[in-house]
N, C-alpha and C positions, 0 to 999 in steps of 0.2 A: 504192553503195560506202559511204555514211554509215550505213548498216544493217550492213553487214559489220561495219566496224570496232567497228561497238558491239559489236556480239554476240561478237565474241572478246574484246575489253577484257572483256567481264560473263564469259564463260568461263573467262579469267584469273584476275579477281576470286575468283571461284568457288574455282577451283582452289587459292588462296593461302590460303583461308579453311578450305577441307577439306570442303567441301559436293560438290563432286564428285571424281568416280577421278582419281589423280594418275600417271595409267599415260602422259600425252601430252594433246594438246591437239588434236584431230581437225581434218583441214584438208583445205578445198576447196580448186577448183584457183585459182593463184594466192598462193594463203596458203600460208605458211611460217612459224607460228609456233614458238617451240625448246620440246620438248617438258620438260613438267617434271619435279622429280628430289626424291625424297627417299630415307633410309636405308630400308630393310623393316622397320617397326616388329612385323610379325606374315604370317605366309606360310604357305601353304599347302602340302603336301607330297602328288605323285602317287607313287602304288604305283610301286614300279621296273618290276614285272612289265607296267606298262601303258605303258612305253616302250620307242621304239624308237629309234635310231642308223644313219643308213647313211651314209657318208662318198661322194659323189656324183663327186669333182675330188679329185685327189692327186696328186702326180707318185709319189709310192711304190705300187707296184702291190700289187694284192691278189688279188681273184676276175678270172678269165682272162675275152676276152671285151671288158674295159672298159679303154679310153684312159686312159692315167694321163700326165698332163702338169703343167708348173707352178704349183701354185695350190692353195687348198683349198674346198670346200663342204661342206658336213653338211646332210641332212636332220632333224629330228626330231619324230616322230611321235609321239604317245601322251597327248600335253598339247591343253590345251584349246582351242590353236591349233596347225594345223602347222605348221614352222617350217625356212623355209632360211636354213640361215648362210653367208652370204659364193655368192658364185657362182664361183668361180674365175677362170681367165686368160682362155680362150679358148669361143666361146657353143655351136657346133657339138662339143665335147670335150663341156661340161655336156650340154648337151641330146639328145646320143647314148647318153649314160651313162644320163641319164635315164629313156630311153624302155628301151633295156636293162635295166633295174633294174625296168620295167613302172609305174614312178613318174607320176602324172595329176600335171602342173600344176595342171590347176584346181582340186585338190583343197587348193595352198596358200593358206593366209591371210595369212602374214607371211612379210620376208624383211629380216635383218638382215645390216647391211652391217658389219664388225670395223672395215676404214679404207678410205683412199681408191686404195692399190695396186691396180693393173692387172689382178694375178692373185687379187683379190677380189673383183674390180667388172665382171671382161671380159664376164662370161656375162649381164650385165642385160638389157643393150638387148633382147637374143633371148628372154629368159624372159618381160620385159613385153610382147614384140608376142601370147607365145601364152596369158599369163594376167596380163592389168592390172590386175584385181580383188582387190589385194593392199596392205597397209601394209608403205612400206618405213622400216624404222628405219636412220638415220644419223647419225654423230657430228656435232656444229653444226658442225666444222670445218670441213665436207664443202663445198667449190666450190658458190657458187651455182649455176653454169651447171650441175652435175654435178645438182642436188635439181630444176633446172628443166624438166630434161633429163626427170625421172622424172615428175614432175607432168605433162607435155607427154603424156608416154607413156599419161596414164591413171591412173595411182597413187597414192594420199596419201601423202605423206612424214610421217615425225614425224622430228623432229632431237634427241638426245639430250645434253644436256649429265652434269649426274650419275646417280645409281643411277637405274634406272628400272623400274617393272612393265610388263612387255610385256603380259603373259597370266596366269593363276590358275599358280603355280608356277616362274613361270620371270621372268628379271629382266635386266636390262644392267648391267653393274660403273660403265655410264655411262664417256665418254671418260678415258683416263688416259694419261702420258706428256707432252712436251715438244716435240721435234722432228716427232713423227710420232704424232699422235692414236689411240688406239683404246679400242674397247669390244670388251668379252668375254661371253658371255653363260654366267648361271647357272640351271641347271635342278635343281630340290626336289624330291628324292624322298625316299621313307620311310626309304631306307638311308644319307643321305647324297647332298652336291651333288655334280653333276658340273658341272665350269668345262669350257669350250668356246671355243679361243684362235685367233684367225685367222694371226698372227704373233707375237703377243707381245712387240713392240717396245718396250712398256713395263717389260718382263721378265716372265718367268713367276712367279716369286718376289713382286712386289709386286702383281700380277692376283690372287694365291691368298688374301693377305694383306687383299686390301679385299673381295674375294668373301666372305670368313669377318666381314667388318665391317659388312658389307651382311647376312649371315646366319650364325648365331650356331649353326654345325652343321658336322660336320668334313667334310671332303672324299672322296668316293666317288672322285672320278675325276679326273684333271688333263688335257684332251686335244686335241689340236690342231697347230700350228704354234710352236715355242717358241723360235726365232731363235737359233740357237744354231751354226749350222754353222760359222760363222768361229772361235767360243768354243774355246780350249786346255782339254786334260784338266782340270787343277788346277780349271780355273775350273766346268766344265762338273761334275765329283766335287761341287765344295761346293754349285750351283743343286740338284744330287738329295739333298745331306744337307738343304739347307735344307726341299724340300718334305717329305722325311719326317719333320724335325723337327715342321712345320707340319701334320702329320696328316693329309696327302694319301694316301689307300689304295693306289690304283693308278693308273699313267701310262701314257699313249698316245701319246707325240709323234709327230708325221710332219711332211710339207710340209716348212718350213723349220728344221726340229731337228737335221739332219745325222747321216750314221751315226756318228757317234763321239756324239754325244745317245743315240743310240736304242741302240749296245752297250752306255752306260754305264749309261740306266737301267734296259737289261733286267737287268745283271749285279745290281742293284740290289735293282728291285721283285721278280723271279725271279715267280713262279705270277701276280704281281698287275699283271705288264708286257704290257700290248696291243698287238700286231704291228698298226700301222693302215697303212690305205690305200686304193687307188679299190675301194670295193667291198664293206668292210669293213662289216659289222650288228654291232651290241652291241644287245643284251638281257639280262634278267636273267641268262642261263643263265652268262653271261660273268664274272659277281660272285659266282659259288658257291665 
């Protein structure tokens, strides 16, 4: 135990000093240290042509065939780790989808979790029995019993408090908001980011806003969950003048964005509005 704790104090150490990657703080079982967090002083950009997008959990349907239910998940492929975001509500819905989609778990390496809602978090337990061998990124917020939960299962956890390197390209906006914690993740490509939102609780508007702070390049794509269903016209009108003000190309809301979200900012984006949902792929061919 007196060995442990040394070697992650000097890890620490390490880590604050910049002699090692500041992408998290790797951890055995039992240990939970808060992974660490700085701005992206310099980043790397993958070809857009070499990723992929497939949206796994939606309750907005897409390609016939797949369960579309409460919740959201995104696979993405083409970066230097694959990468599932958020697992949706229910584990049997993901994991149908999944094998439907012809999707290998064990081809995942990371799986980041946006917050700690039900309809983000349902699909875990099931994903870890059939691929453990995975880091899951969590805001610190995140219930002990909930991080212990995953560790138990076989998994490293890292816990995210601010911006974070996941992987060569791709980042965590790190937790933001007040009442209800979240991280968004940002993925670098050559044409521009695309932000990737689980609900958006923090607004979509200030998520665009520290993504562009975290990286100094204007926004390809805005897409996800953007909490908005409750949100009246007027108010929902100025959240789409602000992203276009903000340089956001093209939007994708689903999940929790509500139809009156999704007719406003198609009327909006027009050619640059992405109809998302269970089932949906984006690739380049998407951004032409």
């Amino acid at each position: 135990m007196k060995n442990n704790k040394a070697a992650m104090v000097a890890a620490i150490v390490l880590v604050a000093i910049g002699l090692i990657p500041w992408r998290g703080v790797a951890m055995s079982k039992g240990q939970m240290p808060a992974g660490t967090s700085r701005t992206a002083e310099s980043h790397t950009q993958i070809p857009l042509g070499d990723l992929r997008l497939t949206v796994v959990y939606d309750n907005y349907p897409d390609v016939q065939g797949l369960r579309s239910e409460w919740g959201f998940s995104c696979l993405i492929e083409g970066t230097e780790k694959t990468i599932l975001f958020d697992t949706g509500g229910d584990a049997p819905v993901l994991l149908a989808n999944m094998d439907s989609l012809s999707i290998r778990l064990e081809d995942i390496d990371i799986v980041i979790l946006s917050h700690e809602h039900w309809d983000h978090t349902g699909g875990l337990r099931a994903f870890l029995k059939r691929n453990p061998n995975v880091t899951v990124y969590v805001p610190r917020s995140f219930k002990s019993a909930f991080k212990k939960q995953v560790i138990d299962a076989g998994a490293e956890v890292i816990e995210v408090g601010g911006p974070t390197r996941i992987c060569r390209s791709v980042y965590s906006t790190g937790e933001l908001g007040d009442s209800i914690r979240e991280q968004s993740l940002v993925v670098c490509t050559d044409r521009g980011m695309i932000v990737i939102t689980g609900c958006a609780h923090p607004g979509i508007g200030l998520i665009v806003k520290k993504a562009r702070e975290l990286i100094p390049d204007e926004v390809l794509l805005a897409m996800g969950g953007f909490h908005l269903m409750r949100a009246d016209e007027d108010e929902i009108s100025d959240i789409v003048a602000s992203l276009r003000e903000a340089g956001v190309l093209s939007a994708g809301p689903c999940h929790c964005s509500g139809d009156n979200a999704r007719r406003l900012f198609r009327a909006a984006y027009g050619d640059h509005y992405l109809d998302i949902g269970v089932g949906t792929t984006l690739t380049s061919a998407d951004f032409e």
